[in-house]
Backbone as a chain_set.jsonl record, in Angstrom:
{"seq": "XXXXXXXXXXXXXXXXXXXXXXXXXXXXXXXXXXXXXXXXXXXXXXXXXXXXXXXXXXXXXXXXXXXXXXXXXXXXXXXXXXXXXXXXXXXXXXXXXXXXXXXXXXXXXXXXXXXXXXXXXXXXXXXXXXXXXXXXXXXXXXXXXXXXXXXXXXXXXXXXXXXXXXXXXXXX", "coords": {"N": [[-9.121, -13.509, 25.499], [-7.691, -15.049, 23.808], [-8.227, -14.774, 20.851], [-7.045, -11.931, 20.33], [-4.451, -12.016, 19.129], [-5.401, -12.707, 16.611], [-7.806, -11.046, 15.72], [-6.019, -8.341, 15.63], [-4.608, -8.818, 13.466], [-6.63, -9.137, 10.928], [-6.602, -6.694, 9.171], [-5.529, -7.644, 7.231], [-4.709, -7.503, 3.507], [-5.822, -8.561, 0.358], [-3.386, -7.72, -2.573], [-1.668, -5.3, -3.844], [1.361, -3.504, -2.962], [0.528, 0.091, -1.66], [1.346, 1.938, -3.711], [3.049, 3.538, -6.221], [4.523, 1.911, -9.359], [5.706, 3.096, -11.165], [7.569, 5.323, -9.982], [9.574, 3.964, -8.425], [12.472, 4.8, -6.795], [15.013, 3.467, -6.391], [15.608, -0.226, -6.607], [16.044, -3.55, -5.811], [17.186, -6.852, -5.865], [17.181, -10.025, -4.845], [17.758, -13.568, -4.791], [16.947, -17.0, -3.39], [17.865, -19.768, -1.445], [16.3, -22.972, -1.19], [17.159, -23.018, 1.704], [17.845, -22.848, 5.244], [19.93, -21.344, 6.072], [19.608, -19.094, 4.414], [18.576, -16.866, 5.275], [19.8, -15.66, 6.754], [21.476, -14.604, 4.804], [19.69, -13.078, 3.919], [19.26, -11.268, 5.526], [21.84, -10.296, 5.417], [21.977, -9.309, 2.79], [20.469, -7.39, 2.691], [21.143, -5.858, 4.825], [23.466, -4.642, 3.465], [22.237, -3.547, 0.757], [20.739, -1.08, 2.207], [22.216, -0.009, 3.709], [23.221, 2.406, 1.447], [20.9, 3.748, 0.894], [18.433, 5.795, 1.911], [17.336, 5.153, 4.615], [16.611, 6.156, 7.055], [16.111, 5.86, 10.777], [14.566, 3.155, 10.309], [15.751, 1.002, 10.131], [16.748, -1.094, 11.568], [13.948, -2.43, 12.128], [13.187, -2.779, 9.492], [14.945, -4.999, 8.832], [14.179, -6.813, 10.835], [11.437, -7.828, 9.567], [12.193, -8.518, 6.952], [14.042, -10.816, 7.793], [11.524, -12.422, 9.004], [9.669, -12.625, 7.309], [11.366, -14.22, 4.843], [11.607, -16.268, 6.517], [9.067, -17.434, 7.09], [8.423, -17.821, 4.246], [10.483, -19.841, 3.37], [9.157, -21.976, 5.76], [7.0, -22.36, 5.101], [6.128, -22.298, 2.824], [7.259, -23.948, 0.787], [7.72, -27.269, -0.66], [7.319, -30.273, 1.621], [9.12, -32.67, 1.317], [11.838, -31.97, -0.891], [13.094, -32.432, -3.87], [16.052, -33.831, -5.165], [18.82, -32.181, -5.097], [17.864, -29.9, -5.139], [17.86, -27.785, -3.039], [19.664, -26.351, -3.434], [18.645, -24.478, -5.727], [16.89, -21.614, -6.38], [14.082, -20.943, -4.893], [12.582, -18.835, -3.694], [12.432, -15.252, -3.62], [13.827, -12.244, -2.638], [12.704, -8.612, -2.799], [13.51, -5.579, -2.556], [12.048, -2.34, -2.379], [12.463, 1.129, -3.0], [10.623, 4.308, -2.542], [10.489, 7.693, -2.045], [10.161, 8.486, 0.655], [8.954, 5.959, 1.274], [9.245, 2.646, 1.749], [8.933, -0.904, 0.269], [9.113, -4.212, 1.314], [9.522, -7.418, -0.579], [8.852, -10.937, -0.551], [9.13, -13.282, -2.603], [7.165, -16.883, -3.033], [7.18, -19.989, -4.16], [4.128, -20.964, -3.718], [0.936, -21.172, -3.7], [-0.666, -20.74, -1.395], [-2.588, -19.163, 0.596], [-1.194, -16.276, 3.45], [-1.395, -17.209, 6.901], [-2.075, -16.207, 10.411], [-0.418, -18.255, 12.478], [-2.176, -19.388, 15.558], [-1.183, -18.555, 18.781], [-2.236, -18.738, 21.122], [-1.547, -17.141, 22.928], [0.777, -17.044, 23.906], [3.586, -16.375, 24.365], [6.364, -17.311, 24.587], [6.343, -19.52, 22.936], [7.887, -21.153, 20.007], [7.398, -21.173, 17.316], [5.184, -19.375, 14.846], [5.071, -16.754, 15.519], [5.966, -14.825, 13.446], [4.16, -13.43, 11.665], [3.045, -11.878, 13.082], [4.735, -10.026, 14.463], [5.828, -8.987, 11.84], [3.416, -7.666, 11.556], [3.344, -5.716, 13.789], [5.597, -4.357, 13.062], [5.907, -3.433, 10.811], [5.035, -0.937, 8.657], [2.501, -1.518, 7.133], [0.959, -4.492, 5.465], [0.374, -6.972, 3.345], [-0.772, -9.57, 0.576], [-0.19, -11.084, -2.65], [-1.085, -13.078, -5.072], [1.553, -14.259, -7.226], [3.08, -12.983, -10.383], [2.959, -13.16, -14.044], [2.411, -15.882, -14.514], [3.778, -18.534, -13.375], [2.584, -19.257, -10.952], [2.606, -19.212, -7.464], [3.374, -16.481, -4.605], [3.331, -13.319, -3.858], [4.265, -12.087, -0.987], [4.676, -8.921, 1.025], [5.929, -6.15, 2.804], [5.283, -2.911, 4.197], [7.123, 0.435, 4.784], [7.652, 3.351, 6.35], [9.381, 6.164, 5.568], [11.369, 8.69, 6.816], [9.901, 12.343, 7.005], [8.221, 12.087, 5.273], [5.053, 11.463, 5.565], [2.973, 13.037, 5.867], [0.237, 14.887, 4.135], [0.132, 11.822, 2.884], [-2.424, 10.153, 3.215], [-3.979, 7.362, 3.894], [-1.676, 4.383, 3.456]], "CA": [[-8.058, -12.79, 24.848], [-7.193, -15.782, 22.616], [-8.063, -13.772, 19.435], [-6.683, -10.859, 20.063], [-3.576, -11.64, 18.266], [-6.273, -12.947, 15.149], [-8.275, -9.714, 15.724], [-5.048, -7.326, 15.099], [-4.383, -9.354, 12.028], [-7.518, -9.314, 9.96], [-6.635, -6.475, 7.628], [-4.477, -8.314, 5.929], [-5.845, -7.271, 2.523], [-5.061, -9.027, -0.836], [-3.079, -6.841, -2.917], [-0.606, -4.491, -4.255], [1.153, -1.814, -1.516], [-0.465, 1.513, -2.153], [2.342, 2.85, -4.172], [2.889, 3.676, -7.915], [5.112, 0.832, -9.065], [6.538, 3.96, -12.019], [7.863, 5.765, -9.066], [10.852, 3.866, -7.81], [13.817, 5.101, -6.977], [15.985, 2.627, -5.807], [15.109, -1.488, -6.215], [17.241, -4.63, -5.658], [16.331, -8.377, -5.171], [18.26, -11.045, -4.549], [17.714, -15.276, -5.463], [17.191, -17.155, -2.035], [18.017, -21.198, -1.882], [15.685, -23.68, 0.054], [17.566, -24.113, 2.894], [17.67, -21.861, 6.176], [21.017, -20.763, 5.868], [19.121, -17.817, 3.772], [17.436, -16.06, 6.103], [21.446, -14.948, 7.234], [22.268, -14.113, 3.559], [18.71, -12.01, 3.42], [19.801, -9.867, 6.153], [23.545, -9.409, 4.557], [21.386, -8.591, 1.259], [19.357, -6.331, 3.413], [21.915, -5.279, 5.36], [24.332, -4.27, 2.32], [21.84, -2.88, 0.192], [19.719, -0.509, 2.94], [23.241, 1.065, 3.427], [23.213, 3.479, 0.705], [19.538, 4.062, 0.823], [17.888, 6.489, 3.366], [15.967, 4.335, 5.451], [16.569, 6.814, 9.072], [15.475, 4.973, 12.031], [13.539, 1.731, 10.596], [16.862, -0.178, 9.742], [16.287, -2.809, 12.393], [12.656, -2.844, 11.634], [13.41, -3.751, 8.246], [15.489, -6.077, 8.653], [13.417, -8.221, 11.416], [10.742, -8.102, 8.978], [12.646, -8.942, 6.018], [13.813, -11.773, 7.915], [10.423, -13.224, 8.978], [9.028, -13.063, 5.788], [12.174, -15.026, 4.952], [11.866, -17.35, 7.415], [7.889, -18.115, 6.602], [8.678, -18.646, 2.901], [11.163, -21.342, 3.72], [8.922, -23.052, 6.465], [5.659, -22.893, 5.228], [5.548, -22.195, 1.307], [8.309, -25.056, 0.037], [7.211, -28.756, -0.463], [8.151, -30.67, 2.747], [9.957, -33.056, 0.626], [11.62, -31.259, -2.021], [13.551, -33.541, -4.956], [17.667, -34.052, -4.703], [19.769, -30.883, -5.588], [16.768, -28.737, -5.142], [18.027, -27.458, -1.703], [20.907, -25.598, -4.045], [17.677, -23.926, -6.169], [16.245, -20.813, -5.361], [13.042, -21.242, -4.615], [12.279, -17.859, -2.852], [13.019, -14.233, -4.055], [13.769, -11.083, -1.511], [12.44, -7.792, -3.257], [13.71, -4.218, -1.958], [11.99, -1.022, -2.915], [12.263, 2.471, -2.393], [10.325, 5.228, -3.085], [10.67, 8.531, -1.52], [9.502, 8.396, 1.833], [8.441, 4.633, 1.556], [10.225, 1.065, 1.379], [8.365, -2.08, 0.619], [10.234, -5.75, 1.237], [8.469, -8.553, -0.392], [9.267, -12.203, -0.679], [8.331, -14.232, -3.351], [7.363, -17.968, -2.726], [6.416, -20.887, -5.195], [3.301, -21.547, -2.917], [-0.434, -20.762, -3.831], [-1.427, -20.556, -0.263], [-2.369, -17.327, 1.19], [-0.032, -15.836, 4.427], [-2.25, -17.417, 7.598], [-1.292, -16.367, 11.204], [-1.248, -19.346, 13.533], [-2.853, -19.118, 17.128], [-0.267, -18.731, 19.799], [-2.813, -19.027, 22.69], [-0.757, -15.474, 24.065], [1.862, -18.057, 24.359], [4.502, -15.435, 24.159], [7.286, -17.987, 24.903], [6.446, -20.64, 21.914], [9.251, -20.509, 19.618], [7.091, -20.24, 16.15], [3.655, -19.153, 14.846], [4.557, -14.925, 15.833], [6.12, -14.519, 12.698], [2.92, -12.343, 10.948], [2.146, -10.707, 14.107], [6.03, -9.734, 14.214], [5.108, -7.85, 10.85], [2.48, -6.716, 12.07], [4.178, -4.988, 14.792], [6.971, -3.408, 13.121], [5.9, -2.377, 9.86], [3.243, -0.198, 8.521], [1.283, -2.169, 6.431], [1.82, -5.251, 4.499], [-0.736, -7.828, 2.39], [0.02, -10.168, -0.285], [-0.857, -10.662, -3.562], [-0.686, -13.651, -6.267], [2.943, -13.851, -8.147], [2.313, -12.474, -11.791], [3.522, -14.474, -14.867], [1.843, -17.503, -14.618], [4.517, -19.119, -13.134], [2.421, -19.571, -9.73], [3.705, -18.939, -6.069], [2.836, -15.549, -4.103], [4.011, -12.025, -3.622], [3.807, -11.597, 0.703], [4.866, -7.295, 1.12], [5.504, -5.376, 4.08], [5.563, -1.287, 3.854], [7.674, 0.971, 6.352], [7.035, 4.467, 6.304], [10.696, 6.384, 5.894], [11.282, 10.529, 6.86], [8.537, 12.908, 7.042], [6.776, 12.302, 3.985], [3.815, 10.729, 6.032], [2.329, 14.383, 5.679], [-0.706, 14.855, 3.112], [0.1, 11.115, 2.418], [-3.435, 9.493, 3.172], [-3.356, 5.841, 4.144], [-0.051, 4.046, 3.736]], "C": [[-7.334, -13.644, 23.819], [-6.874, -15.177, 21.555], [-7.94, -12.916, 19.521], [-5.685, -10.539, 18.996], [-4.421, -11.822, 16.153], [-7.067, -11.569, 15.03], [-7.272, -8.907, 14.847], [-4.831, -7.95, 13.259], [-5.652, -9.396, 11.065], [-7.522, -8.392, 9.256], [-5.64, -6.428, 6.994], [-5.579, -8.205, 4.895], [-4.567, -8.084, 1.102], [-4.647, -7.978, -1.974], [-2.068, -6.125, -3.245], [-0.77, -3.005, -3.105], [0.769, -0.669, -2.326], [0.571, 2.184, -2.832], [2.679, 2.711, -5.65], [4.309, 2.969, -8.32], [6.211, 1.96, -10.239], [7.376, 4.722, -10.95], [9.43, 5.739, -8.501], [11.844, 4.629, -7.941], [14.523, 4.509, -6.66], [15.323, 0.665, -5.608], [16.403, -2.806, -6.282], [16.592, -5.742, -5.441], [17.834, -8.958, -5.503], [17.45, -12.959, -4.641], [18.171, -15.52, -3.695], [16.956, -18.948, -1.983], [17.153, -21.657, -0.829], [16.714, -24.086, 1.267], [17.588, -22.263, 4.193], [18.984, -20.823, 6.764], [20.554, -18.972, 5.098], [18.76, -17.092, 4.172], [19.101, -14.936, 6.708], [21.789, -14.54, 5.797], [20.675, -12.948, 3.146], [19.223, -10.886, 4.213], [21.197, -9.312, 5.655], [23.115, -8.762, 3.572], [21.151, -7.497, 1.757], [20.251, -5.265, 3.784], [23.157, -3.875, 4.37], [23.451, -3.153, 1.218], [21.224, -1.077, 0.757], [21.057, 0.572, 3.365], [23.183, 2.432, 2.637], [21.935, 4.463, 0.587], [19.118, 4.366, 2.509], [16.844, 5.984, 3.923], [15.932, 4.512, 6.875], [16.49, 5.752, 9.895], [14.758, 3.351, 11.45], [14.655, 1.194, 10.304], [16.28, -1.529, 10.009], [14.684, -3.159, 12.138], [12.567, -3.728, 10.776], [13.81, -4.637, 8.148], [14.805, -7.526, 9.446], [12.478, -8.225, 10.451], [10.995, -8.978, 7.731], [13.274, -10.682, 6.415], [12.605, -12.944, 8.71], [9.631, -13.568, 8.078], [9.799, -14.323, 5.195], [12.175, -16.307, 5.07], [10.366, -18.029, 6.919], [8.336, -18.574, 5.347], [9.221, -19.664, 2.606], [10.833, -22.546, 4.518], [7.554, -23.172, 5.948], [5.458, -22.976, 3.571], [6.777, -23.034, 0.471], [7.647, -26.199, 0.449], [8.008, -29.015, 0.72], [9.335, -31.482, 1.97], [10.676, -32.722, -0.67], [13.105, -32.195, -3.076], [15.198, -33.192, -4.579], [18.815, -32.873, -5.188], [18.354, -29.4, -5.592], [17.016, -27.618, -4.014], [19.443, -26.356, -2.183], [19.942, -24.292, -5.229], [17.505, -22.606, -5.437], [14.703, -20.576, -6.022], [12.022, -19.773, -4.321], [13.447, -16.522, -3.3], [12.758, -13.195, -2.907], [13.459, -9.688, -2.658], [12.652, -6.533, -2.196], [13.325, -3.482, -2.65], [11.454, 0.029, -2.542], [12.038, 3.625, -3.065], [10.332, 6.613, -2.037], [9.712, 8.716, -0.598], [8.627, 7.07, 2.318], [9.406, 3.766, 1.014], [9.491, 0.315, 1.259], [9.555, -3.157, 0.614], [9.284, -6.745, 0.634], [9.235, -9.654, -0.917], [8.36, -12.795, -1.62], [8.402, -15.981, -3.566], [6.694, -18.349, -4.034], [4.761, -21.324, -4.595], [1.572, -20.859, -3.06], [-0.963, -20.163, -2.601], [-1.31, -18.82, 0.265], [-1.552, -17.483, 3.042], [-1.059, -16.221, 5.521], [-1.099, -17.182, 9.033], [-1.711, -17.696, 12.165], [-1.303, -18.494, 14.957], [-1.695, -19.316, 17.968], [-0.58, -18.946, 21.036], [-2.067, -17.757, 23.39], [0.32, -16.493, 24.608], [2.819, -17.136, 23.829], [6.323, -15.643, 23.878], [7.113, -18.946, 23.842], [7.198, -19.633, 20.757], [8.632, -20.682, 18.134], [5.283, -19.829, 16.656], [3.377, -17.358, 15.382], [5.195, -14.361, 14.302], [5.281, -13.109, 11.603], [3.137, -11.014, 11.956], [3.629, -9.922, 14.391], [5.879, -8.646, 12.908], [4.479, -6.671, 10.742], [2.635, -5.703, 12.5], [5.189, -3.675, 14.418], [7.01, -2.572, 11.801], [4.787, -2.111, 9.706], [2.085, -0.623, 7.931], [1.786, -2.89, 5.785], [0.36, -6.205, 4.339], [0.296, -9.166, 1.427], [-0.772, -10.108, -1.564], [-0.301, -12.433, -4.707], [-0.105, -13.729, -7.048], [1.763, -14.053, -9.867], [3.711, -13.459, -12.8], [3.367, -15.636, -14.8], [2.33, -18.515, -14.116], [3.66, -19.604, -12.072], [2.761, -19.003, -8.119], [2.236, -17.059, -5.67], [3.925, -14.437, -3.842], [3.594, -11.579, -1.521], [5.139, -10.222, 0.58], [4.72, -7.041, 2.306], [6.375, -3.744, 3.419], [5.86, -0.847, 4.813], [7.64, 2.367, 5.475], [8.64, 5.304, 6.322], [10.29, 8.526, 6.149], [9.983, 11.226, 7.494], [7.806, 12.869, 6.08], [5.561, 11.867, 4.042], [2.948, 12.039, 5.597], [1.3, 14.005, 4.538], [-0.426, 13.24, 2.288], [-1.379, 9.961, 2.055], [-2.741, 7.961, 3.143], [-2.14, 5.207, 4.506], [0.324, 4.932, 2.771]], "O": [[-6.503, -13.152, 23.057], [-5.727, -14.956, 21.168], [-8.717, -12.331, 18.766], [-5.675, -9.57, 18.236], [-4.12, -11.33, 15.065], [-6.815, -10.977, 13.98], [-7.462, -8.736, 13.643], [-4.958, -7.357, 12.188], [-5.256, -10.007, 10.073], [-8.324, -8.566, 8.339], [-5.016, -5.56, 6.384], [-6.763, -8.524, 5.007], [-3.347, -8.145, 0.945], [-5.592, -7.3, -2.376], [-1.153, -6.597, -2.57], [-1.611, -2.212, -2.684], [0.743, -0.632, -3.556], [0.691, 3.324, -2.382], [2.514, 1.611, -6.178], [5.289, 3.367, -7.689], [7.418, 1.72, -10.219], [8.483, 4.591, -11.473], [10.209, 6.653, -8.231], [12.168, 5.137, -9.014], [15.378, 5.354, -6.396], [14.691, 0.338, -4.603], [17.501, -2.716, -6.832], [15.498, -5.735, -4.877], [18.901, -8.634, -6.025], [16.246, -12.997, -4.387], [18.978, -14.934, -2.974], [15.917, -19.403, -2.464], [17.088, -21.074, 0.253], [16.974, -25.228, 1.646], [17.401, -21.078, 3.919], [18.97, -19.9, 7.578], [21.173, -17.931, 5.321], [18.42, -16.219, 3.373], [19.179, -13.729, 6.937], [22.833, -13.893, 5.874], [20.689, -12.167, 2.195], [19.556, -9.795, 3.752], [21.526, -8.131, 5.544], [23.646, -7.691, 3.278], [21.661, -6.504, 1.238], [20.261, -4.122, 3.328], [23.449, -2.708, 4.629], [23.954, -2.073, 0.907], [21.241, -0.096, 0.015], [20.906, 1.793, 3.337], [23.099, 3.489, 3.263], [21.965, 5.651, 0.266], [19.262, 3.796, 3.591], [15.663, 6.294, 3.766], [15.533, 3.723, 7.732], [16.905, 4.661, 9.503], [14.492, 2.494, 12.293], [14.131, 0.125, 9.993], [15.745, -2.455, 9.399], [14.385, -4.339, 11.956], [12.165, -4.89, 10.843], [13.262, -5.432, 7.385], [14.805, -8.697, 9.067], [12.694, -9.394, 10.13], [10.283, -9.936, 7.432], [13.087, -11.623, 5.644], [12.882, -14.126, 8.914], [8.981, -14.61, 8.006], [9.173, -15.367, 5.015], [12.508, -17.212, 4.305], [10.438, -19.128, 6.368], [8.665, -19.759, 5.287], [8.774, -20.451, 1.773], [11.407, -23.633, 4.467], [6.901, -24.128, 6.367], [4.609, -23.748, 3.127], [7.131, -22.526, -0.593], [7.092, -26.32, 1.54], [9.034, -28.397, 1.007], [10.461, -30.985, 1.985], [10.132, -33.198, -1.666], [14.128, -32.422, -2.43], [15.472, -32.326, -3.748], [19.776, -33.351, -5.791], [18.279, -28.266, -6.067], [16.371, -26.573, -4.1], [20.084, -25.707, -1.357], [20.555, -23.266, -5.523], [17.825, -22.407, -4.265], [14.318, -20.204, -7.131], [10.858, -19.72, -4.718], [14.676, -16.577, -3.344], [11.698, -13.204, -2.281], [14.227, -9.824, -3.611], [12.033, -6.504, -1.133], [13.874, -3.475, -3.752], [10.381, 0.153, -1.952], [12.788, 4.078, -3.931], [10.065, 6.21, -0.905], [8.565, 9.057, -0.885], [7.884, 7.003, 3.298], [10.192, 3.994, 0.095], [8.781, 0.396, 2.262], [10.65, -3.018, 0.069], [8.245, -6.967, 1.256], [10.191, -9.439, -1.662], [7.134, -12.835, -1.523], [9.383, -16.484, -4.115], [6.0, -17.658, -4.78], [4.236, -22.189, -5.296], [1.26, -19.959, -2.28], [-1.663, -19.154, -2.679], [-0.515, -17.88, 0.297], [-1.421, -18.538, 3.663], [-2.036, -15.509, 5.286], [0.065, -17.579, 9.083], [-2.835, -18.069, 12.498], [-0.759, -17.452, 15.324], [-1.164, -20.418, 17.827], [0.198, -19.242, 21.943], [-2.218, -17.629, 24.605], [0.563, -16.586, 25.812], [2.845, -17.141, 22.599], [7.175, -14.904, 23.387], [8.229, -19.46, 23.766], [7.243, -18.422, 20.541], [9.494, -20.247, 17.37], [4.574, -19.857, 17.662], [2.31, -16.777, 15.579], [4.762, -13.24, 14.037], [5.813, -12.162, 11.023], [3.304, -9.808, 11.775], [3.318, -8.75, 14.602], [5.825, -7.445, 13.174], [4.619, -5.531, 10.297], [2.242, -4.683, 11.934], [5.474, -2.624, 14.992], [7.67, -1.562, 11.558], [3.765, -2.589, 10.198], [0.939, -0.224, 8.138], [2.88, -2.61, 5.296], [-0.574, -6.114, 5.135], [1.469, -9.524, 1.534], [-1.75, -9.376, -1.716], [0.888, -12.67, -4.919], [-0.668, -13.385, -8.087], [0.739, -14.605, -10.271], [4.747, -14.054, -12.503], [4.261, -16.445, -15.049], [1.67, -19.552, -14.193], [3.881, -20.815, -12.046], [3.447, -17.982, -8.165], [1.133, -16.704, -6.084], [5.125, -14.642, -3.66], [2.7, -10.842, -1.104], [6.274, -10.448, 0.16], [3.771, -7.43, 2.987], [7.349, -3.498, 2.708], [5.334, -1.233, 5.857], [7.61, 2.449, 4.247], [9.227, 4.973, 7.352], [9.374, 9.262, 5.784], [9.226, 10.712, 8.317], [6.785, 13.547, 5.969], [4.86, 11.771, 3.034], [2.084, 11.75, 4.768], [1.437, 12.911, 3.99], [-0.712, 13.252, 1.091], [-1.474, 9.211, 1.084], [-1.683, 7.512, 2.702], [-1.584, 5.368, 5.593], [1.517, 5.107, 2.525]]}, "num_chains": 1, "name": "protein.A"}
């Protein structure tokens, strides 16, 4: 049962969420500094913005997701050592958007590497490494995708499903 939690995770697909990017109705981001203090100012973002916007029942969804994404971007996609006032930088962007009957969240890191879950052994009690599978779990689909503009880094997305508009939706 080792790989079960690697099983559930393999379609992670590279990519843009299934949704027409002309569409939006409602988007917001927010500037997020290397340090871990952010992960409490993503959920106030989160928190503050998701207010006005009809997001029924997944609130708390959203928001644990929004902060595990968060939380990976700050532990795994920032240099370990990162230069002297850099820790006041933001490094890491939070993306909110909502389209009628869907939300995506995505985080954008400086970090080439693609989103890998580590092995927990069904260690249920180790205190990282569920982060993905946390994702996994709570929202409907999520991937990543290669930040655009040349700049570098990565786009990691999770999609939550809002209302009844699942109907004649196909896929996500």
């Amino acid at each position: 049962m080792g790989t079960n939690g690697s099983t559930m995770l393999k379609p992670l697909r590279q990519g843009l969420p299934p949704l027409d990017p002309s569409a939006v109705s409602d988007a917001a981001s927010c500037a997020l500094p290397a340090r871990y203090e952010a992960v409490g100012e993503a959920r106030n973002f989160t928190r503050s913005t998701l207010g006005p916007w009809d997001v029924g029942d997944r609130f708390d969804d959203i928001a644990l997701v929004v902060s595990e994404l968060v939380t990976n971007a700050l532990r795994h996609a920032l240099p370990a050592e990162l230069p002297p006032g850099a820790g006041q930088s933001a490094p890491v962007r939070l993306h909110l958007l909502r389209w009628t009957g869907r939300l995506v969240c995505a985080v954008r890191d400086p970090s080439d590497e693609s989103p890998v879950p580590r092995e927990t052994e069904d260690d249920f009690s180790a205190e990282s490494g569920r982060g993905l599978l946390l994702v996994e779990s709570f929202a409907d689909g999520w991937g990543w995708h290669p930040a655009s503009g040349g700049a570098g880094g990565k786009l990691v997305w999770a999609l939550f499903r809002l209302g009844k508009d699942d109907a004649g939706q196909g896929g996500l």
